[in-house]
PAMI-595339 format. One record per residue: residue number from 1; residue in three letters; x, y, z of N, C-alpha, C in turn. Coordinates in pm, whole numbers. Layout:
<nodes>
NODE pos code   n.c1   n.c2   n.c3  ca.c1  ca.c2  ca.c3   c.c1   c.c2   c.c3
NODE NUM  ALA      X      Y      Z      X      Y      Z      X      Y      Z
...
</nodes>
This chain:
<nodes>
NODE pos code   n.c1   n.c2   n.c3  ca.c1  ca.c2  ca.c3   c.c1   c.c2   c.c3
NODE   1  UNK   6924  13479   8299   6918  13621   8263   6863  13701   8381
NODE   2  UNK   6938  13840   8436   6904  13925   8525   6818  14015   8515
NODE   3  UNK   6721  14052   8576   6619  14128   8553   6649  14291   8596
NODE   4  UNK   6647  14392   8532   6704  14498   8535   6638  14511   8696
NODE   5  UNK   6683  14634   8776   6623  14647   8925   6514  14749   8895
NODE   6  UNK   6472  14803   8757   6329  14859   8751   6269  14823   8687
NODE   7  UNK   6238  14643   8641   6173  14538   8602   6141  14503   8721
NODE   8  UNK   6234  14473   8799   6191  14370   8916   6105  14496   9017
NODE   9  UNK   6123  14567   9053   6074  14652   9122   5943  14682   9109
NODE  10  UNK   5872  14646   8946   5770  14673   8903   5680  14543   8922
NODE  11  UNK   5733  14446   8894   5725  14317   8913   5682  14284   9026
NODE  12  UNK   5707  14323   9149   5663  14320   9319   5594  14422   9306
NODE  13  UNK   5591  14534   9266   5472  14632   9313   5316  14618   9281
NODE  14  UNK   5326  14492   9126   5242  14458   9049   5115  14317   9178
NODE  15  UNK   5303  14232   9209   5235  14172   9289   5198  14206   9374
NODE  16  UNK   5219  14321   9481   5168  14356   9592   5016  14403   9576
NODE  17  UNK   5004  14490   9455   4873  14538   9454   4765  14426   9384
NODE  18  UNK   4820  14335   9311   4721  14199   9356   4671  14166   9456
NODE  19  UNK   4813  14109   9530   4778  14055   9663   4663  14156   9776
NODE  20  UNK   4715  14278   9758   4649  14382   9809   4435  14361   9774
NODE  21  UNK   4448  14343   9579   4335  14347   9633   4229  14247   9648
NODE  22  UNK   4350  14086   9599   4262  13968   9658   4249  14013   9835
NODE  23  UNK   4282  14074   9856   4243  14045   9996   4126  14156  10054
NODE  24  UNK   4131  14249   9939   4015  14370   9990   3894  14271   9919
NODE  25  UNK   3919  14212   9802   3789  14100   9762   3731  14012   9879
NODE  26  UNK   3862  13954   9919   3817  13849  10019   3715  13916  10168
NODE  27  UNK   3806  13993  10225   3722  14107  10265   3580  14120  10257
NODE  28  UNK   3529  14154  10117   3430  14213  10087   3333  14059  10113
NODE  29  UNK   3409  13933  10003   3336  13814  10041   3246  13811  10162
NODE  30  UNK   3376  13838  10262   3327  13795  10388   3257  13863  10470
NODE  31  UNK   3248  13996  10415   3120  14089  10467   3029  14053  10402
NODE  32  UNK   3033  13992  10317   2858  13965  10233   2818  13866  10313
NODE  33  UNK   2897  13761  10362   2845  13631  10385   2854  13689  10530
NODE  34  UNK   2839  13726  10635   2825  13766  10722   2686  13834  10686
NODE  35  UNK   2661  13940  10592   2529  13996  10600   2438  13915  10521
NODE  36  UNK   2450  13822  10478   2380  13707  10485   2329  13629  10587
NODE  37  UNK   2410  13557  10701   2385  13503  10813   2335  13628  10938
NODE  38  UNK   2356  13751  10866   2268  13849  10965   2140  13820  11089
NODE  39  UNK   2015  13778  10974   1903  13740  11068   1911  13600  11154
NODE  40  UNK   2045  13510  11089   2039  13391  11175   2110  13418  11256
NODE  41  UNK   2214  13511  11289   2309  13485  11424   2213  13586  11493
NODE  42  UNK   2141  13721  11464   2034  13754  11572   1937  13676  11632
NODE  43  UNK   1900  13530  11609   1861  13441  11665   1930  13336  11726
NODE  44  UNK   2058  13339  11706   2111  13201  11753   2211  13213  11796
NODE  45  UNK   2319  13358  11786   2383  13441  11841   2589  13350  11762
NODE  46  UNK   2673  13465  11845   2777  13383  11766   2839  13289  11788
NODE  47  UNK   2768  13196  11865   2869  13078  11968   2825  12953  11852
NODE  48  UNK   2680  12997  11809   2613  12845  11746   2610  12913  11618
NODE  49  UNK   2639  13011  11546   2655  13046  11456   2793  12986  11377
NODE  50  UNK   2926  12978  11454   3037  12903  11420   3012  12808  11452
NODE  51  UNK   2933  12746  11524   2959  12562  11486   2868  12585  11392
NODE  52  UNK   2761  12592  11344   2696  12590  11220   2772  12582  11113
NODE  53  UNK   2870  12664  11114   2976  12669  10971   3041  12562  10969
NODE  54  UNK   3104  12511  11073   3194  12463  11126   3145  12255  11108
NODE  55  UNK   3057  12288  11069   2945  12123  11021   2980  12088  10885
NODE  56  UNK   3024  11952  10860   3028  11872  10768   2866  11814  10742
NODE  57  UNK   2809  11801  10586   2719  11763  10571   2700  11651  10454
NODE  58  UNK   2670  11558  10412   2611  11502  10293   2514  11461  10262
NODE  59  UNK   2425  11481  10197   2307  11460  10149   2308  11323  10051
NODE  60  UNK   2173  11242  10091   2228  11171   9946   2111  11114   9867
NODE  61  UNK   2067  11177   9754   1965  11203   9688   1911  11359   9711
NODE  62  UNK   1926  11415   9563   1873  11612   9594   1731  11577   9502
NODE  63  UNK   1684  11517   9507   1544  11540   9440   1435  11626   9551
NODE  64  UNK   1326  11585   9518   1192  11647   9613   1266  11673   9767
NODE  65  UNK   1282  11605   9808   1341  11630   9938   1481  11704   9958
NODE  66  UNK   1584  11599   9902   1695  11663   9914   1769  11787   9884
NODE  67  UNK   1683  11803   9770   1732  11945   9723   1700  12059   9794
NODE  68  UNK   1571  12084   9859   1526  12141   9953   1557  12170  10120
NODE  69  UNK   1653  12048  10134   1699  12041  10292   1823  12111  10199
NODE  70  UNK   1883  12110  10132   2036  12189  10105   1996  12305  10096
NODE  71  UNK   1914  12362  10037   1882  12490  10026   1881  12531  10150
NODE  72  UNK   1800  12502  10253   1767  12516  10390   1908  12547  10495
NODE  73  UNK   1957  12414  10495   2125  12426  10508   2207  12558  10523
NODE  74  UNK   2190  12564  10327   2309  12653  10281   2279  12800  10362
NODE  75  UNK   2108  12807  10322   2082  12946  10366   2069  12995  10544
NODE  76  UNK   2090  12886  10628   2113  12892  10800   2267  12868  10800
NODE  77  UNK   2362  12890  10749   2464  12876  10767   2604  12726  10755
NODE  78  UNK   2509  12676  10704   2629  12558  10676   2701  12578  10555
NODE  79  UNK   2828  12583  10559   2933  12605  10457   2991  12488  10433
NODE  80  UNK   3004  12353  10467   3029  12264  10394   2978  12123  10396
NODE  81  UNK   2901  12100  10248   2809  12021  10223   2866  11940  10092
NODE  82  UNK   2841  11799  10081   2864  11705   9983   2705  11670   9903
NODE  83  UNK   2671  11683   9818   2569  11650   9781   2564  11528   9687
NODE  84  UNK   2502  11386   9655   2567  11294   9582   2365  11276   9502
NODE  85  UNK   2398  11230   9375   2292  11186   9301   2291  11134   9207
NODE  86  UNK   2341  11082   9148   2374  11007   8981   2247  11008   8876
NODE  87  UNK   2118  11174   8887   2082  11160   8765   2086  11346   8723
NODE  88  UNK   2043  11297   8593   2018  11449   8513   1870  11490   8532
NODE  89  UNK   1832  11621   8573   1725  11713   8560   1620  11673   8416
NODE  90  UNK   1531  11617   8487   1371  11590   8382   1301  11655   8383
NODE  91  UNK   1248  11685   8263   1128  11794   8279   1010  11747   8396
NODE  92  UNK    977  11645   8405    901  11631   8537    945  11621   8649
NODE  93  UNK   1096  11682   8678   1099  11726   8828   1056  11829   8833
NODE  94  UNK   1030  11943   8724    970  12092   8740    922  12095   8859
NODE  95  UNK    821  12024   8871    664  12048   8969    682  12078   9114
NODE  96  UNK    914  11987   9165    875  11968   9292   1052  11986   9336
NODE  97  UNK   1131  11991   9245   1269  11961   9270   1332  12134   9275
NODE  98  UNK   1416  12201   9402   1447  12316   9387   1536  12347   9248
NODE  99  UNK   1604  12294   9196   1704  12335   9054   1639  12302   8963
NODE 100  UNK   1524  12220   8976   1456  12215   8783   1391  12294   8766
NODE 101  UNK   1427  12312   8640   1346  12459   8572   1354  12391   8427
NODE 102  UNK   1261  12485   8353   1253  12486   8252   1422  12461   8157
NODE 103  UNK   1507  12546   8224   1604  12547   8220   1720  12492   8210
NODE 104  UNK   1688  12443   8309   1848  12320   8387   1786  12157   8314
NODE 105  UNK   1661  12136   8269   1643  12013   8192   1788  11971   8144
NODE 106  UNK   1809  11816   8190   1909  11773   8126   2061  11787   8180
NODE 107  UNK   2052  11888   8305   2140  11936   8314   2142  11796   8454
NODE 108  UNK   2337  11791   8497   2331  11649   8597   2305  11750   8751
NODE 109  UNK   2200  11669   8842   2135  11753   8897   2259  11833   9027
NODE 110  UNK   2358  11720   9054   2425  11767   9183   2476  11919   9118
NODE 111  UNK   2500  11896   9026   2558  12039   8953   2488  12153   8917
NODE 112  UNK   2376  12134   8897   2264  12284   8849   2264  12311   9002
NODE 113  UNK   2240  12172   9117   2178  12263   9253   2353  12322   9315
NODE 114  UNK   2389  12281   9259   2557  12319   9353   2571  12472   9277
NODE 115  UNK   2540  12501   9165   2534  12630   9143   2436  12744   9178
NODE 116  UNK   2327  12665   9242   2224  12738   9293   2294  12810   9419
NODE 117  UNK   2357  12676   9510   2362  12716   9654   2474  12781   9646
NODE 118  UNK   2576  12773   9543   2677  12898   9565   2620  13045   9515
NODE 119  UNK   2513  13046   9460   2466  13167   9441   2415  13245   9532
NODE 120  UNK   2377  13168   9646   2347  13176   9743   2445  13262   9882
NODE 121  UNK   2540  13150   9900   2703  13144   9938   2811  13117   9862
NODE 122  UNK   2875  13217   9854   2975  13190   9735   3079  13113   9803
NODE 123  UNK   3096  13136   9922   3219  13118  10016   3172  12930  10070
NODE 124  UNK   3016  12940  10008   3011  12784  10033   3151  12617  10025
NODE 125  UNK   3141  12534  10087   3245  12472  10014   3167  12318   9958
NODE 126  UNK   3073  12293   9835   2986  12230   9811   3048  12135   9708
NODE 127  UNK   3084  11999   9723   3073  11879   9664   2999  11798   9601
NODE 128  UNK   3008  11834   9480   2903  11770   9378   2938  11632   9305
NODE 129  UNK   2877  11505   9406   2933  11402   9339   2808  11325   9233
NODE 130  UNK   2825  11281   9118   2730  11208   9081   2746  11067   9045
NODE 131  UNK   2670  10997   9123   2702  10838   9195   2613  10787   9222
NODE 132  UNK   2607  10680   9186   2433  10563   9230   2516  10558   9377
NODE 133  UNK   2442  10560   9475   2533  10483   9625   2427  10356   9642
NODE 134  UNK   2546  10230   9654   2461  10131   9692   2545  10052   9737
NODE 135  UNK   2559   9912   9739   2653   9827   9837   2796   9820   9753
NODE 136  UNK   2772   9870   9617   2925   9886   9533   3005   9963   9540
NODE 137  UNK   2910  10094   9585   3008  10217   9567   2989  10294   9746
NODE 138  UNK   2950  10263   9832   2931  10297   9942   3069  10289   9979
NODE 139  UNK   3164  10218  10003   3298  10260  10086   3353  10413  10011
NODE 140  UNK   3312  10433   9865   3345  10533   9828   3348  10669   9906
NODE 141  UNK   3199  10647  10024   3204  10729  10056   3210  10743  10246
NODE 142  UNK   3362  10832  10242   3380  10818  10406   3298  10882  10506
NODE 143  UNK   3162  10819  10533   3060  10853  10616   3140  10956  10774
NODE 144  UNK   3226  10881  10793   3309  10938  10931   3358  11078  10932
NODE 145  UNK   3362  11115  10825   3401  11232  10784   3340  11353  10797
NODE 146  UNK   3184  11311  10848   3054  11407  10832   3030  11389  10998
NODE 147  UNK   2935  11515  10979   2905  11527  11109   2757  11456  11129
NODE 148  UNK   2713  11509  11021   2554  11490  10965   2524  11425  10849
NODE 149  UNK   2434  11315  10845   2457  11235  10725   2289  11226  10662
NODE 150  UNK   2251  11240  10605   2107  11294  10520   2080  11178  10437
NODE 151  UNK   1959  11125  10460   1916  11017  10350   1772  11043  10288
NODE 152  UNK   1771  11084  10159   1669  11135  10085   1684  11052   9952
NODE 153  UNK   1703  10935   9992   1725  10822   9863   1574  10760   9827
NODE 154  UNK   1548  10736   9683   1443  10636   9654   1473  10509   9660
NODE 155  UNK   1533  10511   9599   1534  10314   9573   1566  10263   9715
NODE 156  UNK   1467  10160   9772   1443  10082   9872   1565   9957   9936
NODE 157  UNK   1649   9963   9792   1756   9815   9885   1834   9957   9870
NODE 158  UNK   1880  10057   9801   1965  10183   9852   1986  10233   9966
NODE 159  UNK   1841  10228   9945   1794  10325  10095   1844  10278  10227
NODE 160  UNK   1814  10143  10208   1866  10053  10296   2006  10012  10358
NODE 161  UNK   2076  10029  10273   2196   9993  10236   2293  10141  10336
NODE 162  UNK   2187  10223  10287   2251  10355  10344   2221  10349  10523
NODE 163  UNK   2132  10346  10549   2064  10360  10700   2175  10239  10793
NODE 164  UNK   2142  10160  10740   2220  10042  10750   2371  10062  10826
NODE 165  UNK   2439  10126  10686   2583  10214  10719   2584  10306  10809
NODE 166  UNK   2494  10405  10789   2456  10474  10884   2493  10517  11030
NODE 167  UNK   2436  10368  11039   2383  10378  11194   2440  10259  11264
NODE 168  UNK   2518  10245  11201   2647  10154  11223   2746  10171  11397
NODE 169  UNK   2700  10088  11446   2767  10116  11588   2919  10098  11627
NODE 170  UNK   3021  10070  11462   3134  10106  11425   3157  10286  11381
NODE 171  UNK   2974  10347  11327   3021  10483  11320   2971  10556  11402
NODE 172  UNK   3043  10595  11506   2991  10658  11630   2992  10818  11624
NODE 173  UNK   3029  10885  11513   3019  11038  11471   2915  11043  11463
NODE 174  UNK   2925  11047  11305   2752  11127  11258   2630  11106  11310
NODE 175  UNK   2551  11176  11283   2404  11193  11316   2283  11154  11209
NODE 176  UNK   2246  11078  11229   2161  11054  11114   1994  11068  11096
NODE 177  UNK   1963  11122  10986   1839  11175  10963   1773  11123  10818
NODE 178  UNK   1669  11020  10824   1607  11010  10728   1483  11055  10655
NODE 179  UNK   1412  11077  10536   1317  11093  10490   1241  10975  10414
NODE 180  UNK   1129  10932  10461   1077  10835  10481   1005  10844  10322
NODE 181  UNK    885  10845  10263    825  10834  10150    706  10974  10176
NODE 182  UNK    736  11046  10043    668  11195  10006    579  11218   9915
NODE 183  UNK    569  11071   9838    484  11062   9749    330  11017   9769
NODE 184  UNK    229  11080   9725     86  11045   9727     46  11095   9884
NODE 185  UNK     90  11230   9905     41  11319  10012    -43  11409   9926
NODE 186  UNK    -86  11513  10069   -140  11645   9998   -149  11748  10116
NODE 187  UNK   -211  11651  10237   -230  11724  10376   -106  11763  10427
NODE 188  UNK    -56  11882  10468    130  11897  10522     79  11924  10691
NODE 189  UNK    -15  11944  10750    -78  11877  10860    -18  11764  10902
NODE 190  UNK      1  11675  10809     45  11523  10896    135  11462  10838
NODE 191  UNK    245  11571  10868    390  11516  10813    422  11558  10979
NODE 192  UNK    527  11459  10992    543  11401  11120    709  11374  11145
NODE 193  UNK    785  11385  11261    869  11328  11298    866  11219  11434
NODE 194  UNK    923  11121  11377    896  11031  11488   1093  10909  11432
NODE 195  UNK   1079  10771  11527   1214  10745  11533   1201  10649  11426
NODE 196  UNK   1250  10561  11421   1185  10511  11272   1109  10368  11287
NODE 197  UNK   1174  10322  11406   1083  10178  11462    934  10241  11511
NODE 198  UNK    905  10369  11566    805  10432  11570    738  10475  11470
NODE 199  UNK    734  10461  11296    671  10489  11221    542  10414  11206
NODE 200  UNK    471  10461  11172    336  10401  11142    234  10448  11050
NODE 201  UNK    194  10353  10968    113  10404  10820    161  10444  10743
NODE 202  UNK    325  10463  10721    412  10519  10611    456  10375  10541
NODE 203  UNK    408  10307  10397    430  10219  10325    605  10188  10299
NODE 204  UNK    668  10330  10305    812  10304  10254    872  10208  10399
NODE 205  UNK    827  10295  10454    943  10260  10619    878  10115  10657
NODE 206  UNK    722  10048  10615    725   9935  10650    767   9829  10546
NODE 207  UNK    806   9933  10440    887   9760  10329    993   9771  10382
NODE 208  UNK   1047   9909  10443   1250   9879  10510   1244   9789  10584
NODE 209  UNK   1146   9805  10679   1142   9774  10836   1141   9604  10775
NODE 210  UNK   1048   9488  10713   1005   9411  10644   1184   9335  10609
NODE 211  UNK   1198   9436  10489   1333   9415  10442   1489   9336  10544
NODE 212  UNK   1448   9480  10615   1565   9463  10692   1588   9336  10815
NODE 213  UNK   1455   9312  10867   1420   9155  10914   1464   9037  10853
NODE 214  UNK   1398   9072  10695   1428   8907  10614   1551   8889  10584
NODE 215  UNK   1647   9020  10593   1781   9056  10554   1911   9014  10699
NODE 216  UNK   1839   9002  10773   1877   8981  10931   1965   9155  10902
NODE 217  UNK   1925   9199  10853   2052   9344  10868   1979   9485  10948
NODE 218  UNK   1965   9493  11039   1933   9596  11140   2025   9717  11144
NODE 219  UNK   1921   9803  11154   2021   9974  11207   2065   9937  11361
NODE 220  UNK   2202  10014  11328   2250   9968  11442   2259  10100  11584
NODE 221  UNK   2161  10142  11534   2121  10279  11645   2006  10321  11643
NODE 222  UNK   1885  10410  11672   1764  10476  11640   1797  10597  11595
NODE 223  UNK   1717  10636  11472   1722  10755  11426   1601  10825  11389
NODE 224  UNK   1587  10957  11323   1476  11005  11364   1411  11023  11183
NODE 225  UNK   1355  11013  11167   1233  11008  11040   1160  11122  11005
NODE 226  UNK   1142  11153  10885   1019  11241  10846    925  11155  10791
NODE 227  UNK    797  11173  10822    736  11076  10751    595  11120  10737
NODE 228  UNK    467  11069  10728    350  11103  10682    248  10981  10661
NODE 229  UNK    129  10959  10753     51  10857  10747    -45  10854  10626
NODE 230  UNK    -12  10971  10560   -144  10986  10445    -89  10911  10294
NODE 231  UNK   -207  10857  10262   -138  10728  10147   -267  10757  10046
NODE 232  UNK   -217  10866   9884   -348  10888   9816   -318  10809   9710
NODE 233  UNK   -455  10787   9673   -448  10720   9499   -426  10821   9399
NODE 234  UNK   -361  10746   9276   -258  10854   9177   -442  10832   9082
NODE 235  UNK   -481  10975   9071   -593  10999   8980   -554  10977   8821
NODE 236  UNK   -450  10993   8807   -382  11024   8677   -346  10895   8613
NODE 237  UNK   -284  10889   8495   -185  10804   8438    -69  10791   8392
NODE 238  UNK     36  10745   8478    145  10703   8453    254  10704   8283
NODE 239  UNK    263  10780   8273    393  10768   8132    471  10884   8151
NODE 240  UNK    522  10860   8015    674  10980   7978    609  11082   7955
NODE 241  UNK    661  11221   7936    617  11325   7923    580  11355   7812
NODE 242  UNK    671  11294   7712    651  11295   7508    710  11412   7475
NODE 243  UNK    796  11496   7535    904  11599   7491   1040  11572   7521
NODE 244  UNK   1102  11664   7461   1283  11635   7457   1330  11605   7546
NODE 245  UNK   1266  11717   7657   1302  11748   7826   1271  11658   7905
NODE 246  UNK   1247  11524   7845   1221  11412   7915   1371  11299   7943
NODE 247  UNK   1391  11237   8031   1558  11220   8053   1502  11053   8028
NODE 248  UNK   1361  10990   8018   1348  10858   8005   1390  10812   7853
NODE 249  UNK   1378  10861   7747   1381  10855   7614   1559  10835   7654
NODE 250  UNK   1629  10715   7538   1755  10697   7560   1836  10828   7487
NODE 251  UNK   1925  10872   7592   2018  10979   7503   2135  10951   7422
NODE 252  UNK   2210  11013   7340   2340  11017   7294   2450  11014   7322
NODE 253  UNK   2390  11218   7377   2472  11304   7389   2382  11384   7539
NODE 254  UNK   2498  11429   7612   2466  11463   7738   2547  11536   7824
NODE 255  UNK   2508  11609   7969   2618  11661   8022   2612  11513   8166
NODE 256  UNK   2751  11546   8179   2781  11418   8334   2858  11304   8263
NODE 257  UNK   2855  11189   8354   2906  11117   8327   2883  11052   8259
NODE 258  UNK   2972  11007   8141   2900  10922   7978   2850  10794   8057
NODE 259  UNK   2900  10708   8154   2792  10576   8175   2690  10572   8295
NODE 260  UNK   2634  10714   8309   2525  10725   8356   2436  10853   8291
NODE 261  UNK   2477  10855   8168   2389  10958   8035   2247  10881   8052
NODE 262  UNK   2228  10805   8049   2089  10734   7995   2070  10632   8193
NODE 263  UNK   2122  10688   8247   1990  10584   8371   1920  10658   8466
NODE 264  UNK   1804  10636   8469   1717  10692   8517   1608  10575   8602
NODE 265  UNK   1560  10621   8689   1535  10518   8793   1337  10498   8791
NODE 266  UNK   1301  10551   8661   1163  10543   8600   1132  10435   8522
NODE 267  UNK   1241  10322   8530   1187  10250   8439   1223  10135   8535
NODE 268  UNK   1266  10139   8643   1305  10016   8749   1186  10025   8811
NODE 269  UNK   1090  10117   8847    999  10140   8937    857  10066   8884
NODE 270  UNK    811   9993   8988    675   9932   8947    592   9987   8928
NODE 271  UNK    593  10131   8995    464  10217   9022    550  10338   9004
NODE 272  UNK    524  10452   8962    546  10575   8968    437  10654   9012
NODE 273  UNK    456  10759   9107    388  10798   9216    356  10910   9211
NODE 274  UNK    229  11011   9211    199  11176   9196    257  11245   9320
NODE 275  UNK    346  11355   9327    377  11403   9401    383  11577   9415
NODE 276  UNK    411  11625   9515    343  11759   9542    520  11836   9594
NODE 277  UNK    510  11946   9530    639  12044   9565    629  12107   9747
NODE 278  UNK    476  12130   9786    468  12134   9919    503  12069  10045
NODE 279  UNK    503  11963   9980    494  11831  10095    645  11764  10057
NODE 280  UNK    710  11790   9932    876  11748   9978    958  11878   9998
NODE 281  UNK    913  11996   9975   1001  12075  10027    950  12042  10157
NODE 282  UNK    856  12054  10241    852  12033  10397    951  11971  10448
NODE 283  UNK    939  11816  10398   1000  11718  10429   1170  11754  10471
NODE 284  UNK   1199  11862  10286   1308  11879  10336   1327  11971  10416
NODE 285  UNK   1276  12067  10415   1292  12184  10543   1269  12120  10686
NODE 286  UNK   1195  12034  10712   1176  11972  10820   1312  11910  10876
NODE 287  UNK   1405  11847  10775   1522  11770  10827   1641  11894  10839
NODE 288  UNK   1649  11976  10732   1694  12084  10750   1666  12140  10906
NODE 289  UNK   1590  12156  10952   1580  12197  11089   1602  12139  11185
NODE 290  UNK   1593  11986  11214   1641  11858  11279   1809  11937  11293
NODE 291  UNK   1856  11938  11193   1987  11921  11197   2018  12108  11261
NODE 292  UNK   1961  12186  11241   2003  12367  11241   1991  12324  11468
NODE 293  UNK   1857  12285  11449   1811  12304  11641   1906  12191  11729
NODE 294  UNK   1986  12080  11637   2040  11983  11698   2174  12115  11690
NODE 295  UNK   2284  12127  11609   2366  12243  11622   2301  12344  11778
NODE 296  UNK   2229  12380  11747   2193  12504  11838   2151  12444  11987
NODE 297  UNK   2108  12292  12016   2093  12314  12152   2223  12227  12206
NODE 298  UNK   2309  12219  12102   2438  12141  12161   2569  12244  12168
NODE 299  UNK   2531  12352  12144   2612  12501  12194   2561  12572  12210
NODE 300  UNK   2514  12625  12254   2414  12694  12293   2469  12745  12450
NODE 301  UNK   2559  12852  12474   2589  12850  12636   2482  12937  12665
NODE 302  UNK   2555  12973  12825   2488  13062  12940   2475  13209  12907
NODE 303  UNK   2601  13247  12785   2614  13381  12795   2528  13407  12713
NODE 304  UNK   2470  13319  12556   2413  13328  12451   2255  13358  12479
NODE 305  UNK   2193  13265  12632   2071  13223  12665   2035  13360  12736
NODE 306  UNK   2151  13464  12774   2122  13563  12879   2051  13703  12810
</nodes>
C-alpha cells in the first residue's frame, strides 16, 4: 500500500524534527559533561583531559574501597568503567560503602553504585557485572581489554588469584593497582603507598606474600599498593545486625541474580573486622589518583606544561 505524498511528507518532517532534536539533546549532554570536567581540564588542560576519557577501567570489588575509587574516577573524567561484585547492599555497609544508604539496602551493589555514577555522568559508559571472580570465572573476564585494572577484593585466595592474572607477563597492557587491607585502622596519617614486595606491617599483604610462596604462584611484575601499618583491636562484638536490612539472614526473594540472592562473604570469614568510612574512602581516593597522575604524566606535552 502507497502512502499518499502528504502522509509521507509529514512522515520525514516528523522524522527530521526528531532527529533535529536528539541532536540539540545530545548537544546539551555534552555541554553538561564538559561543564562538569570544567575544574579538571583547568588543571590538566585538553591533551590529558582526552586520554582520561579515552581509559578503560575495571574495578573489582566496590565495597569500602572500591566504591570510592569509582566515584573518584567517574568525577576526574573517566567515561568508561566496568565495575564487578557479586553482593547485595547490607545495612552494615552504611558506615563506609559510597551507595549504601538507608535506602539501596538489599539493593545488588554494582547496580545502586552504577546509578550513582551516572548521576554523576550521564554520558558515562559503566558496566555493572555481578560475579564472584575467582579461578572459575576469571577468563570471564578479558583483563587485556583495560587499560587499568583495580583490585579492591576481600577474600584472600581471590585476591590472589586476581594479582596473579594481573601481573601476568603474558599481560603486558594494563596497569595494575592494589588495595591492601582497610580494616582495624583509624590514623589516615599512615596510609601509605609503597610496591607490594615493599609492604610492611600490613597483615593482608603478608598472608598473600606467604600464600603465594607455598603456592609457587608469583606476580609476574611489581605493582604498587595502598596499604597501612596500623593493626587495631575490634573493641566491639562481632554479629548480625538483627534487622531486615541485614543481607546475612537467608533470603527468598531479592533483586540480582537468583543464585547469588543469599551469598554473602560474612559467614566464610573467621574474623570480621571494625572498619572506618575515612580510611577506605582514602584508600580509594588514593588509587583513584595513582591512576588520574599516571594518565597525566604520560601526556602531558610541552605546550600543556607552558
Amino acid at each position: 500500500m502507497l502512502f499518499p505524498k502528504s502522509a509521507y511528507k509529514i512522515c520525514v518532517c516528523a522524522i527530521f524534527v526528531v532527529l533535529l532534536q536528539s541532536q540539540k539533546f545530545l548537544r546539551i549532554v555534552k555541554s553538561i559533561e564538559k561543564a562538569i570536567q570544567n575544574r579538571t581540564m583547568l588543571l590538566v588542560g585538553d591533551n590529558v583531559m582526552d586520554a582520561i576519557a579515552a581509559k578503560r577501567v575495571i574495578i573489582f570489588g566496590v565495597g569500602g574501597v572500591g566504591s570510592w575509587c569509582a566515584e573518584s574516577l567517574v568525577r576526574s573524567g573517566i567515561r568508561r568503567m566496568t565495575i564487578v561484585d557479586s553482593d547485595r547492599v547490607c545495612i552494615t555497609n552504611v558506615n563506609r560503602q559510597l551507595m549504601a544508604t538507608t535506602k539501596t539496602t538489599g539493593r545488588v551493589k554494582v547496580e545502586a553504585l552504577k546509578e550513582r555514577l551516572l548521576e554523576i555522568n550521564p554520558e558515562a559508559e559503566i558496566d555493572a557485572i555481578q560475579e564472584i571472580f575467582n579461578a572459575e570465572t576469571a577468563d570471564k573476564f578479558h583483563l587485556d581489554e583495560y587499560d587499568y585494572i583495580i583490585d579492591a577484593i576481600d577474600s584472600l585466595k581471590d585476591k590472589m588469584e586476581l594479582i596473579v592474572r594481573a601481573t601476568s607477563k603474558s599481560l603486558a597492557g594494563p596497569k595494575f593497582f592494589s588495595s591492601m587491607g582497610a580494616a582495624l585502622k583509624m590514623d589516615p596519617t599512615k596510609i601509605q603507598v609503597s610496591e607490594f614486595w615493599k609492604v610492611n606491617g600490613c597483615p593482608l599483604a603478608a598472608a598473600l606474600r606467604y600464600k603465594m610462596r607455598h603456592q609457587k604462584r608469583l606476580p609476574g611484575r611489581k605493582f604498587m599498593c595502598v596499604w597501612s601499618p596500623e593493626v587495631l583491636s575490634n573493641l566491639g562484638q562481632a554479629k548480625t545486625c538483627g534487622t531486615s536490612a541485614c543481607m546475612c539472614p537467608k533470603a527468598k526473594i531479592g533483586e540480582g541474580r537468583p543464585d547469588l540472592l543469599n551469598h554473602e562473604w560474612c559467614s566464610a570469614k573467621a574474623q570480621i573486622n571494625g572498619s572506618l568510612a575515612h580510611i577506605t574512602a582514602i584508600y580509594g581516593f588514593t588509587i583513584a589518583g595513582l591512576i588520574i597522575q599516571d594518565i597525566y604524566k604520560n601526556n602531558l606535552n610541552s605546550t600543556d606544561q607552558q
